[in-house]
HTML snippet that shows the backbone in 3Dmol.js (N, CA, C, O; Angstrom):
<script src="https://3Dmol.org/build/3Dmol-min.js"></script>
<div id="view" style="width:600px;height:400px;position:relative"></div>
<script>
const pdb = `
ATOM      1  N   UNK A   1     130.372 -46.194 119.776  1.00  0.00           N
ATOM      2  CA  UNK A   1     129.751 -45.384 120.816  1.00  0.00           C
ATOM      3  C   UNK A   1     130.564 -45.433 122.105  1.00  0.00           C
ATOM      4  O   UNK A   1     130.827 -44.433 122.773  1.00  0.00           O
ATOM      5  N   UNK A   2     131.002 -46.876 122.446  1.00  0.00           N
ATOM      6  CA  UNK A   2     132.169 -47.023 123.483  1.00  0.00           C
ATOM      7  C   UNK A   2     132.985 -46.030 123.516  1.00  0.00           C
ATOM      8  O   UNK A   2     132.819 -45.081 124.282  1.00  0.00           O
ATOM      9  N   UNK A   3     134.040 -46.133 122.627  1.00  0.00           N
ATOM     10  CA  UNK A   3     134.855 -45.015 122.320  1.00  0.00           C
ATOM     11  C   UNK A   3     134.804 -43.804 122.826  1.00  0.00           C
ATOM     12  O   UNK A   3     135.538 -43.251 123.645  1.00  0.00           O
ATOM     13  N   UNK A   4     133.707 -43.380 122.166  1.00  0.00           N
ATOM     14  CA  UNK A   4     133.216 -41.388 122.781  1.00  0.00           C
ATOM     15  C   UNK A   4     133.350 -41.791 123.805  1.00  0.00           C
ATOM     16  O   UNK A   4     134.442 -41.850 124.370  1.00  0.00           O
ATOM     17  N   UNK A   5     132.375 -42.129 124.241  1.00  0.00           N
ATOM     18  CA  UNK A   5     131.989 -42.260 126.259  1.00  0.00           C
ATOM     19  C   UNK A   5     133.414 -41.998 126.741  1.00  0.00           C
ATOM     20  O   UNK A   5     133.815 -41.063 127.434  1.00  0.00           O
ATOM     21  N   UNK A   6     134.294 -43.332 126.069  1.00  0.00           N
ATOM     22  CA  UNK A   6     135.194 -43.146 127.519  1.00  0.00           C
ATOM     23  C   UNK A   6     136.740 -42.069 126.995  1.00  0.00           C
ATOM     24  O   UNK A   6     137.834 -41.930 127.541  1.00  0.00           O
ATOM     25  N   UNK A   7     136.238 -41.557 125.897  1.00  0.00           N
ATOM     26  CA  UNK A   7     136.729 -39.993 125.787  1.00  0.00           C
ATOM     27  C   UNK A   7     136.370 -39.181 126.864  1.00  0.00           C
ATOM     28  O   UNK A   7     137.132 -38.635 127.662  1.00  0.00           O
ATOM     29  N   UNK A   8     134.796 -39.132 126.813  1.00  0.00           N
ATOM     30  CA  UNK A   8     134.486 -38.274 127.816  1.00  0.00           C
ATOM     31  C   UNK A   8     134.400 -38.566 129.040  1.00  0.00           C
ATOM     32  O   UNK A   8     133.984 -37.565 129.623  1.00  0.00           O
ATOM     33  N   UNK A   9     134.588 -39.490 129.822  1.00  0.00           N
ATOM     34  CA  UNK A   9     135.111 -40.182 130.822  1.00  0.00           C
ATOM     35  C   UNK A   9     136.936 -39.715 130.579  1.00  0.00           C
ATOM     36  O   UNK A   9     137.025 -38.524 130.878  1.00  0.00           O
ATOM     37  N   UNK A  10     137.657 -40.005 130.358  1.00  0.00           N
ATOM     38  CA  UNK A  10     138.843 -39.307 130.807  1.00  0.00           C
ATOM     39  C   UNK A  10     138.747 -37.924 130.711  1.00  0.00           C
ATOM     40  O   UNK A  10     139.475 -37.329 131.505  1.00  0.00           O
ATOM     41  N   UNK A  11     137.836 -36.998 129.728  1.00  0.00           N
ATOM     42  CA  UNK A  11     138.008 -35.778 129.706  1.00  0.00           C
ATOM     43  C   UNK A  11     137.371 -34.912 131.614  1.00  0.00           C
ATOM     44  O   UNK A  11     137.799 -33.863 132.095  1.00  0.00           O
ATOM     45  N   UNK A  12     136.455 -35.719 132.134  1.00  0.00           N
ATOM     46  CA  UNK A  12     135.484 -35.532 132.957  1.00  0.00           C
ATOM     47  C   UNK A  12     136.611 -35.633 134.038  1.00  0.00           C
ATOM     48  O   UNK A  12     136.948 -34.688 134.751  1.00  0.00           O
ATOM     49  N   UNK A  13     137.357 -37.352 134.092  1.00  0.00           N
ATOM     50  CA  UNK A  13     138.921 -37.432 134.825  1.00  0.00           C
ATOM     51  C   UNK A  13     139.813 -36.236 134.934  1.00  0.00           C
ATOM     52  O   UNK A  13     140.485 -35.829 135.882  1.00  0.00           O
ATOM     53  N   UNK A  14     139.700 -35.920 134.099  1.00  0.00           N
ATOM     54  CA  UNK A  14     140.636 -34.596 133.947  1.00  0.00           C
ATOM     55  C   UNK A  14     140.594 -33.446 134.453  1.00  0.00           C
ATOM     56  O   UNK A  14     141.482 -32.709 134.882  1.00  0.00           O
ATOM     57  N   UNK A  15     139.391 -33.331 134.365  1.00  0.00           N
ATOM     58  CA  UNK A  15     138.706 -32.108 135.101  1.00  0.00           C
ATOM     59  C   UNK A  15     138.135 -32.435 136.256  1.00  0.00           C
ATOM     60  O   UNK A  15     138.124 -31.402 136.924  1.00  0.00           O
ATOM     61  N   UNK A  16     137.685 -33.249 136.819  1.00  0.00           N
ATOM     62  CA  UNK A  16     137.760 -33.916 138.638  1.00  0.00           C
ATOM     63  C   UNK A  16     138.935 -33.646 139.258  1.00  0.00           C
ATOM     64  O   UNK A  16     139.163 -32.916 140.222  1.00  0.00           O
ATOM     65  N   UNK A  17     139.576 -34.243 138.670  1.00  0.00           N
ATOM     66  CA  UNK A  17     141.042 -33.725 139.417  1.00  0.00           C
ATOM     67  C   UNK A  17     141.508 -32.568 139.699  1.00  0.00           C
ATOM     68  O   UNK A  17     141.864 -32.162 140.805  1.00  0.00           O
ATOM     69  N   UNK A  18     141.514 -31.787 138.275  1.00  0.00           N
ATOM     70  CA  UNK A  18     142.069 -30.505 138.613  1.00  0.00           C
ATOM     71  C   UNK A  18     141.219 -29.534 138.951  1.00  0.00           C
ATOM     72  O   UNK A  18     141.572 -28.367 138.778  1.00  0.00           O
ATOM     73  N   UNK A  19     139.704 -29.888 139.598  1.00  0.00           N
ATOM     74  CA  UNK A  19     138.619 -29.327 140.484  1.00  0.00           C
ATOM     75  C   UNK A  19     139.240 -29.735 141.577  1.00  0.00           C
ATOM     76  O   UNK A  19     139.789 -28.811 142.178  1.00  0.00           O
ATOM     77  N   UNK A  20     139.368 -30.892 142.105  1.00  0.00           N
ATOM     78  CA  UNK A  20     139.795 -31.185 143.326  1.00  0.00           C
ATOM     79  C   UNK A  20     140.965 -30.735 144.088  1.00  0.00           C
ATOM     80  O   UNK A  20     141.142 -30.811 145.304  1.00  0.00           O
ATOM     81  N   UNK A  21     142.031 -30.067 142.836  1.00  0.00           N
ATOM     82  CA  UNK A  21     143.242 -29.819 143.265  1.00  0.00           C
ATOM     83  C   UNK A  21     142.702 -28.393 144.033  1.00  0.00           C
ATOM     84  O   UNK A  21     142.818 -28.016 145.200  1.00  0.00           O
ATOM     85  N   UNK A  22     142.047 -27.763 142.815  1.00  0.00           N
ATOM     86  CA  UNK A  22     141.916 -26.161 143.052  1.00  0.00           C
ATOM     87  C   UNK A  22     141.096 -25.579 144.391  1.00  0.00           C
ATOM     88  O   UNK A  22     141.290 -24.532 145.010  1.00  0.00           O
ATOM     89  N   UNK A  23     139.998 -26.757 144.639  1.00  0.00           N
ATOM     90  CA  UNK A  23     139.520 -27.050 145.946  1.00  0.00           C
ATOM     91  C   UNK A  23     140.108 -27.241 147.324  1.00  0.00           C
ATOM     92  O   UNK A  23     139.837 -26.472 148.246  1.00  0.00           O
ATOM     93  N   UNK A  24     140.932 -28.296 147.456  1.00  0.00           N
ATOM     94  CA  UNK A  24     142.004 -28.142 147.879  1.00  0.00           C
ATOM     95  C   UNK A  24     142.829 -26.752 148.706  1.00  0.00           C
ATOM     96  O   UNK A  24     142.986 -26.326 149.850  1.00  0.00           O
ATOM     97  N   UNK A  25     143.247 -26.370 147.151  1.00  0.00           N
ATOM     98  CA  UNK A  25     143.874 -24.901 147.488  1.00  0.00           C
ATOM     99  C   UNK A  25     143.092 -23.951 147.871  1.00  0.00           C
ATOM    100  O   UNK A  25     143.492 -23.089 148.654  1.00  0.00           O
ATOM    101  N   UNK A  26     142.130 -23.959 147.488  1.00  0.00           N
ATOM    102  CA  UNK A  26     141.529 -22.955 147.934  1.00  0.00           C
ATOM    103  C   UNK A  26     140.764 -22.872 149.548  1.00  0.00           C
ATOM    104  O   UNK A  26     140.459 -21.849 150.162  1.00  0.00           O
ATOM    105  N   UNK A  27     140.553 -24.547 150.042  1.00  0.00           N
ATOM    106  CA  UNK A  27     140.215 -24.265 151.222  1.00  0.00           C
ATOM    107  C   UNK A  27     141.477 -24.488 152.103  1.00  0.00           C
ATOM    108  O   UNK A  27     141.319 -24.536 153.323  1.00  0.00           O
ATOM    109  N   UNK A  28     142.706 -24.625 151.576  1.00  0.00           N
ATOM    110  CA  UNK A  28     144.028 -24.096 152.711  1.00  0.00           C
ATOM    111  C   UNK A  28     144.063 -22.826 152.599  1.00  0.00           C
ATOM    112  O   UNK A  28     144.370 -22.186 153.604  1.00  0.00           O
ATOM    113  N   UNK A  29     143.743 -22.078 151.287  1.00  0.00           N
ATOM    114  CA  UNK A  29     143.687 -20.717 151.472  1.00  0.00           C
ATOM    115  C   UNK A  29     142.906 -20.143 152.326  1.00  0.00           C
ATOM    116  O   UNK A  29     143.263 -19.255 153.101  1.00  0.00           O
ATOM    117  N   UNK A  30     141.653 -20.670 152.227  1.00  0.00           N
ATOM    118  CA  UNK A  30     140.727 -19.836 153.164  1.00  0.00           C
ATOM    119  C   UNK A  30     140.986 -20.180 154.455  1.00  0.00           C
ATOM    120  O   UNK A  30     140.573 -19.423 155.333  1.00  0.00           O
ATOM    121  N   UNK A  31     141.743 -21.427 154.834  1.00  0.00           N
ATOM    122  CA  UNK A  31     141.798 -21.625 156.596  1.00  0.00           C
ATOM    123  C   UNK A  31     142.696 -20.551 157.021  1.00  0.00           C
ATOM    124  O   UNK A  31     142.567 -19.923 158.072  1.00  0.00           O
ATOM    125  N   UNK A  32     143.859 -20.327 155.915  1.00  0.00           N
ATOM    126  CA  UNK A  32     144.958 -19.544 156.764  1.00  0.00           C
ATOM    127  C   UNK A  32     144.298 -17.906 156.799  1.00  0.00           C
ATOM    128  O   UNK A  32     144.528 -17.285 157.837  1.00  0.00           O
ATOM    129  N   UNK A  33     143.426 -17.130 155.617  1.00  0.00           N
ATOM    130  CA  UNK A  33     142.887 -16.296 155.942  1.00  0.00           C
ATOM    131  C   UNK A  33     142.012 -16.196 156.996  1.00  0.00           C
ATOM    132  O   UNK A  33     142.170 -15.139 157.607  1.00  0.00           O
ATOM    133  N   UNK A  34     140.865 -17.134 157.580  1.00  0.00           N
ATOM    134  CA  UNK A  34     140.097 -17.426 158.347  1.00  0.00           C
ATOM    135  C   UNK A  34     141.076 -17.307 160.044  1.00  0.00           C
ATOM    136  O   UNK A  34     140.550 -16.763 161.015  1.00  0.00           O
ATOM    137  N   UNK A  35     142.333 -17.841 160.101  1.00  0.00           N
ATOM    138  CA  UNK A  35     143.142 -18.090 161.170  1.00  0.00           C
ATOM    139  C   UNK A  35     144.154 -16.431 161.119  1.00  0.00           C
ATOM    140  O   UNK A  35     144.838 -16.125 162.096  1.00  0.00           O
ATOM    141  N   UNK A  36     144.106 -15.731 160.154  1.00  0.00           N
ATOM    142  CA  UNK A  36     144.724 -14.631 160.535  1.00  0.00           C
ATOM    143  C   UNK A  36     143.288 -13.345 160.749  1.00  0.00           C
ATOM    144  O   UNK A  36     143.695 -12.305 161.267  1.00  0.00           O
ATOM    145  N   UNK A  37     142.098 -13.350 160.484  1.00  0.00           N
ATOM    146  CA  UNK A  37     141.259 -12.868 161.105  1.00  0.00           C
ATOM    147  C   UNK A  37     140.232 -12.488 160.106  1.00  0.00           C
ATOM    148  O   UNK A  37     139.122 -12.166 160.530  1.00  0.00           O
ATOM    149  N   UNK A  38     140.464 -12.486 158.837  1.00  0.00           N
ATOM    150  CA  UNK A  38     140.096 -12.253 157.874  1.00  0.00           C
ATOM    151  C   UNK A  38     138.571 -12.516 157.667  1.00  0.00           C
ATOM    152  O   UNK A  38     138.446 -13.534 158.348  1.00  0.00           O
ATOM    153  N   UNK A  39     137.585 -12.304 157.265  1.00  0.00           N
ATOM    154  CA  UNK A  39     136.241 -12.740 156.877  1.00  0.00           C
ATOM    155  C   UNK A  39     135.916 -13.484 155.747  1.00  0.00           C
ATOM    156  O   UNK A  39     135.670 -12.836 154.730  1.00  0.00           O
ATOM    157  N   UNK A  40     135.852 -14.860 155.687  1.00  0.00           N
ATOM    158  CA  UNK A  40     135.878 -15.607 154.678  1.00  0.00           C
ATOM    159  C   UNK A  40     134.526 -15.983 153.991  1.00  0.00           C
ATOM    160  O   UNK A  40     134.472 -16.650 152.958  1.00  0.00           O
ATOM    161  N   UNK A  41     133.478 -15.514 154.634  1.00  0.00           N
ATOM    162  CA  UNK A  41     132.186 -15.958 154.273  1.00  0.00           C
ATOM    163  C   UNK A  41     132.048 -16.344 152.548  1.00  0.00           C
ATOM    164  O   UNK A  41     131.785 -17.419 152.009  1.00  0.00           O
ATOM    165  N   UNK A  42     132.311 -15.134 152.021  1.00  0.00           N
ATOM    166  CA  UNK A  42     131.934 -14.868 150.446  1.00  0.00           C
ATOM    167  C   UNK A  42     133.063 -16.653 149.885  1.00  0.00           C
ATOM    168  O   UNK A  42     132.595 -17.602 149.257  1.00  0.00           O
ATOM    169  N   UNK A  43     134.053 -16.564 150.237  1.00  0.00           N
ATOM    170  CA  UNK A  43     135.532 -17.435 149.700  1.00  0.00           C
ATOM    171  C   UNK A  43     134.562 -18.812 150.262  1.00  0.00           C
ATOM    172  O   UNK A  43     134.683 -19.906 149.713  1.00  0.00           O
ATOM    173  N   UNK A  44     133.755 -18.626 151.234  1.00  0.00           N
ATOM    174  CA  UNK A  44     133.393 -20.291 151.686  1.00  0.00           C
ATOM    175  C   UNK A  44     132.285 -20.612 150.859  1.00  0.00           C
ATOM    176  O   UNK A  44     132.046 -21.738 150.424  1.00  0.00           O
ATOM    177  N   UNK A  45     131.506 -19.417 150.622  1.00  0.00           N
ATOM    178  CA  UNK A  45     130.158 -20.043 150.122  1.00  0.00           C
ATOM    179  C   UNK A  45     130.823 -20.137 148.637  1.00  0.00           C
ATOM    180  O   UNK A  45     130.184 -20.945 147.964  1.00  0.00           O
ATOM    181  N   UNK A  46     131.739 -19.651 148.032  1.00  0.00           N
ATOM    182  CA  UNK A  46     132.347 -20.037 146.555  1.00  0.00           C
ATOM    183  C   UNK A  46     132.748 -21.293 146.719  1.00  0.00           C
ATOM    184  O   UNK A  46     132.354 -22.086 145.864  1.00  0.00           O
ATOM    185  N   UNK A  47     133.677 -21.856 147.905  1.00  0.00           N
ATOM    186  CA  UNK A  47     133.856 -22.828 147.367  1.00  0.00           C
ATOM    187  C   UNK A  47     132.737 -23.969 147.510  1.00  0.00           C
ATOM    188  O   UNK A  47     132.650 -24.948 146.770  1.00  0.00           O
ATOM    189  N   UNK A  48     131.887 -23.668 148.603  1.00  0.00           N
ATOM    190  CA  UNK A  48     130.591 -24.781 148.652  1.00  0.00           C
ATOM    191  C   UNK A  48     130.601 -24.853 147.388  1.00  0.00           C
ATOM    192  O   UNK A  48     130.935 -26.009 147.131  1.00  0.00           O
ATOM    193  N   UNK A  49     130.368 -24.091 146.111  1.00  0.00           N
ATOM    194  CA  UNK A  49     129.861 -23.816 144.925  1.00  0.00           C
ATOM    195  C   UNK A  49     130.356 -24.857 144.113  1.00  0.00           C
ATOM    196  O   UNK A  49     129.852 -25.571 143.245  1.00  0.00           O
ATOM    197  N   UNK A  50     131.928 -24.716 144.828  1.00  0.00           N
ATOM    198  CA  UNK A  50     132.665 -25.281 143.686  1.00  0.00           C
ATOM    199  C   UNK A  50     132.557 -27.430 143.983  1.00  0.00           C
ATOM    200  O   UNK A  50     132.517 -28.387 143.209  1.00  0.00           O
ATOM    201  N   UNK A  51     132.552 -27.309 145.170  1.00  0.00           N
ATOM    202  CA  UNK A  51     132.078 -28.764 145.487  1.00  0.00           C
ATOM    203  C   UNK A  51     130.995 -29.074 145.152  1.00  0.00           C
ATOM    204  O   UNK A  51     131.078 -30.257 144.821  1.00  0.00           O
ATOM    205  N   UNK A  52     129.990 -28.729 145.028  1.00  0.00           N
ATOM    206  CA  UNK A  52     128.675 -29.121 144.301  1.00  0.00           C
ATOM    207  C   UNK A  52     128.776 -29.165 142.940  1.00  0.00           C
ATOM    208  O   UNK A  52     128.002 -29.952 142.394  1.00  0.00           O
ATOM    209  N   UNK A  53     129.662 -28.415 142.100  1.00  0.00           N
ATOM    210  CA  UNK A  53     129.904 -28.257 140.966  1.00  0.00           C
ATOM    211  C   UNK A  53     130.950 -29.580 140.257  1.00  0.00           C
ATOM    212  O   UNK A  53     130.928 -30.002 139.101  1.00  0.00           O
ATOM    213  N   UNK A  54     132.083 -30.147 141.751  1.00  0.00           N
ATOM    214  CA  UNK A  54     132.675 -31.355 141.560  1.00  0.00           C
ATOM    215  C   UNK A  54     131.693 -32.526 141.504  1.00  0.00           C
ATOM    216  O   UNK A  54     131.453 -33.244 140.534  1.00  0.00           O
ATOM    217  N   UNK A  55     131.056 -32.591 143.008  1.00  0.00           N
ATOM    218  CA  UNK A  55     129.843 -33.530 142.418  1.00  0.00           C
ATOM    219  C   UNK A  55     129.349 -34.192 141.387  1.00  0.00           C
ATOM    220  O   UNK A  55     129.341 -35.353 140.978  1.00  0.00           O
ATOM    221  N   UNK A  56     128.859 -32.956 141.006  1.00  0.00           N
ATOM    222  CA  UNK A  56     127.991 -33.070 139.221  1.00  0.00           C
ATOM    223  C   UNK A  56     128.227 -33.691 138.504  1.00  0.00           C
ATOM    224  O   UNK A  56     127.585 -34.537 137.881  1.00  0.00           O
ATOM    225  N   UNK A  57     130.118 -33.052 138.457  1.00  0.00           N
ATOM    226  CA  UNK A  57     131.062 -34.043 137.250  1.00  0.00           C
ATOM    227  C   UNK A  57     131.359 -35.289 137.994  1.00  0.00           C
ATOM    228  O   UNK A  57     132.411 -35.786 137.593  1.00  0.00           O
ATOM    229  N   UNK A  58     130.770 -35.987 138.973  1.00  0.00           N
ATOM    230  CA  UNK A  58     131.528 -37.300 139.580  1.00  0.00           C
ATOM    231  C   UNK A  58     130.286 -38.230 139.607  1.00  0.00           C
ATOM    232  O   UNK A  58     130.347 -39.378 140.045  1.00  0.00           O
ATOM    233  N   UNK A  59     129.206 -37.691 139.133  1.00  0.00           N
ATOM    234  CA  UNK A  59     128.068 -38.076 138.964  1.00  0.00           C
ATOM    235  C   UNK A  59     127.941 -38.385 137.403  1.00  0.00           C
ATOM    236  O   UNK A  59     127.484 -39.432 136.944  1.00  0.00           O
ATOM    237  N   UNK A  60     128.353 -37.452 136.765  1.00  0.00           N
ATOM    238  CA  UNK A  60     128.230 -37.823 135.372  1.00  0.00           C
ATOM    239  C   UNK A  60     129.083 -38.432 134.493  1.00  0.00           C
ATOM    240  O   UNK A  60     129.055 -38.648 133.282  1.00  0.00           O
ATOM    241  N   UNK A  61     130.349 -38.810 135.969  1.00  0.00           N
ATOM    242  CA  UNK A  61     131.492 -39.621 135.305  1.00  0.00           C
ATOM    243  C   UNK A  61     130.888 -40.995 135.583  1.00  0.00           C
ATOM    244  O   UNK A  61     131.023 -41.916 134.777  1.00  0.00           O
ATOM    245  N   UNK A  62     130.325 -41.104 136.548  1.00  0.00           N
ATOM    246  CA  UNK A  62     129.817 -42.657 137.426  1.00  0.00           C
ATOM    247  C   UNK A  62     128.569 -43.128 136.484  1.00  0.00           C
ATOM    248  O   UNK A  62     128.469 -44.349 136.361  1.00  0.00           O
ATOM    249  N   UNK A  63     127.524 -42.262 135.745  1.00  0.00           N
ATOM    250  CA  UNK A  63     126.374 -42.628 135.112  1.00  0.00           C
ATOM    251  C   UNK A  63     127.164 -42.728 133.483  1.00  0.00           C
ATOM    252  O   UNK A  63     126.314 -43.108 132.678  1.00  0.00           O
ATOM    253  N   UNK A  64     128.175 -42.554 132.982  1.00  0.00           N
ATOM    254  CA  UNK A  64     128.839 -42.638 131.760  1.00  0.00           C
ATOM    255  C   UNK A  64     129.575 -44.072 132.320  1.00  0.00           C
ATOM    256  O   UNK A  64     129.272 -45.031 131.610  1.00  0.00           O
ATOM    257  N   UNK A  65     130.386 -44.370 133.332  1.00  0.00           N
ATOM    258  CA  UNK A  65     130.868 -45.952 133.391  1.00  0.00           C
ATOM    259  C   UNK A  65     129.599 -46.901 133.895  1.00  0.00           C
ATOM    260  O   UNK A  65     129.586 -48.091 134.212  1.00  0.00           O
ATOM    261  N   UNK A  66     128.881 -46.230 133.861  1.00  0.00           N
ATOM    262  CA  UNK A  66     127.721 -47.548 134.089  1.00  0.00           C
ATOM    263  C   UNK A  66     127.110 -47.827 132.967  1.00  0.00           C
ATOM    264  O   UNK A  66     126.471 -48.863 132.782  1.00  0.00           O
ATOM    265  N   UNK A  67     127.283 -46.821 132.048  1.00  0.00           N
ATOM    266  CA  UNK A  67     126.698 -46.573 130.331  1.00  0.00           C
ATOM    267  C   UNK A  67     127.804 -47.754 129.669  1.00  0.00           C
ATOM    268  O   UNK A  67     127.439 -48.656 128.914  1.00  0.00           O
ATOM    269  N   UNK A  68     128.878 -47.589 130.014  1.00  0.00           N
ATOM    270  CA  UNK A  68     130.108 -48.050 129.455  1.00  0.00           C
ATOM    271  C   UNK A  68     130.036 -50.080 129.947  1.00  0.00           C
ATOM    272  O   UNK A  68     130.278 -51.048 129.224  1.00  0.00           O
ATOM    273  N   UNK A  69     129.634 -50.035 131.328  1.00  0.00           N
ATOM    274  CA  UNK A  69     129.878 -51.344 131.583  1.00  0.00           C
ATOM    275  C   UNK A  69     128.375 -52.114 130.747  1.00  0.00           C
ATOM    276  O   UNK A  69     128.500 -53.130 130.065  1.00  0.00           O
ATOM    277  N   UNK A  70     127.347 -51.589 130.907  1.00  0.00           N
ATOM    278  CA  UNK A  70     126.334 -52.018 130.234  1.00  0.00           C
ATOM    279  C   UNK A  70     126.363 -52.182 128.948  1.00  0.00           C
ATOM    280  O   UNK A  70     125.727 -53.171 128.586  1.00  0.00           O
ATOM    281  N   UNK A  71     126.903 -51.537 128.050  1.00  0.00           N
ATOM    282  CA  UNK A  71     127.155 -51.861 127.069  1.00  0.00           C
ATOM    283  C   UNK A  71     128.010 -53.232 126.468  1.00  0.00           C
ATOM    284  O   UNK A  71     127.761 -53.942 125.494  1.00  0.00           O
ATOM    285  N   UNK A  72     129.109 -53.292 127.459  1.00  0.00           N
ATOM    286  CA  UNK A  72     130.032 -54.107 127.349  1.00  0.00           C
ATOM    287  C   UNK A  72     129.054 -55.387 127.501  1.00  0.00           C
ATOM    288  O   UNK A  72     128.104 -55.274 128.275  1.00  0.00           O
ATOM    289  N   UNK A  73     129.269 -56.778 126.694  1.00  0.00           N
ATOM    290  CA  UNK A  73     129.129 -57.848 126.947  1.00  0.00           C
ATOM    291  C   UNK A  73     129.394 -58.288 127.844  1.00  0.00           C
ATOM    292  O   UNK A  73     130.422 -57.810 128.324  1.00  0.00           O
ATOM    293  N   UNK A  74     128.625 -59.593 128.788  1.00  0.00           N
ATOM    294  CA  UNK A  74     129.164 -59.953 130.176  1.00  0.00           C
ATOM    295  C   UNK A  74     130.652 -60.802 129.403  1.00  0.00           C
ATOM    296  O   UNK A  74     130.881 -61.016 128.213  1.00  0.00           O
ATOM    297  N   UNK A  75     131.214 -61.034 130.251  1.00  0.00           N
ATOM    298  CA  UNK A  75     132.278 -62.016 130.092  1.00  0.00           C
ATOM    299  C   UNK A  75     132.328 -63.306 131.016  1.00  0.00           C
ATOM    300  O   UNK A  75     132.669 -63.351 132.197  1.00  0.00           O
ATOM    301  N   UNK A  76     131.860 -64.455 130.108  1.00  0.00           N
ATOM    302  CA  UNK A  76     131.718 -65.843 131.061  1.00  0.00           C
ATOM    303  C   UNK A  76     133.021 -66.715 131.618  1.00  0.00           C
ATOM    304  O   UNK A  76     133.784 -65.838 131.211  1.00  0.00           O
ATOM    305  N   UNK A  77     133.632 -67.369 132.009  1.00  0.00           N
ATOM    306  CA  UNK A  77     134.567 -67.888 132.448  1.00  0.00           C
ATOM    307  C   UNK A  77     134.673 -68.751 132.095  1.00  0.00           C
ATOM    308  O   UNK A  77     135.620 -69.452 132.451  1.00  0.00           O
TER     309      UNK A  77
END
`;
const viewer = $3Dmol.createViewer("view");
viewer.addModel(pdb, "pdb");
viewer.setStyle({}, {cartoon: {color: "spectrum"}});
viewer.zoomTo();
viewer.render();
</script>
């Protein structure tokens, strides 16, 4: 059962990141449209979208390693 999990824990890694990248880009995109005069409303409330949508997956990466450490036996010294 370990196993899967932390399949899907790197798969979740995988896709955090390259949410975060695209996030990223997209709000340098929207500053420089926003700074040449442009109306960004629609581009801002997408990306709110898309940060709530990172969230989710950083939430369900964090409740899968807590699945993962619980499972694991403690380790005594």
């Amino acid at each position: 059962m370990t196993s899967k999990i932390e399949g899907e824990v790197a798969h979740i890694k995988r896709e955090i990141e390259a949410r975060g990248r695209y996030i990223d880009d997209q709000a340098a995109l929207i500053d420089v449209l926003e700074h040449e005069g442009y109306d960004v409303f629609e581009q801002r409330k997408a990306l709110a979208k898309e940060r709530s949508d990172l969230a989710v997956r950083i939430a369900r990466q964090f409740r899968l390693l807590e699945q993962i450490a619980n499972d694991d036996p403690p380790v005594h010294g």
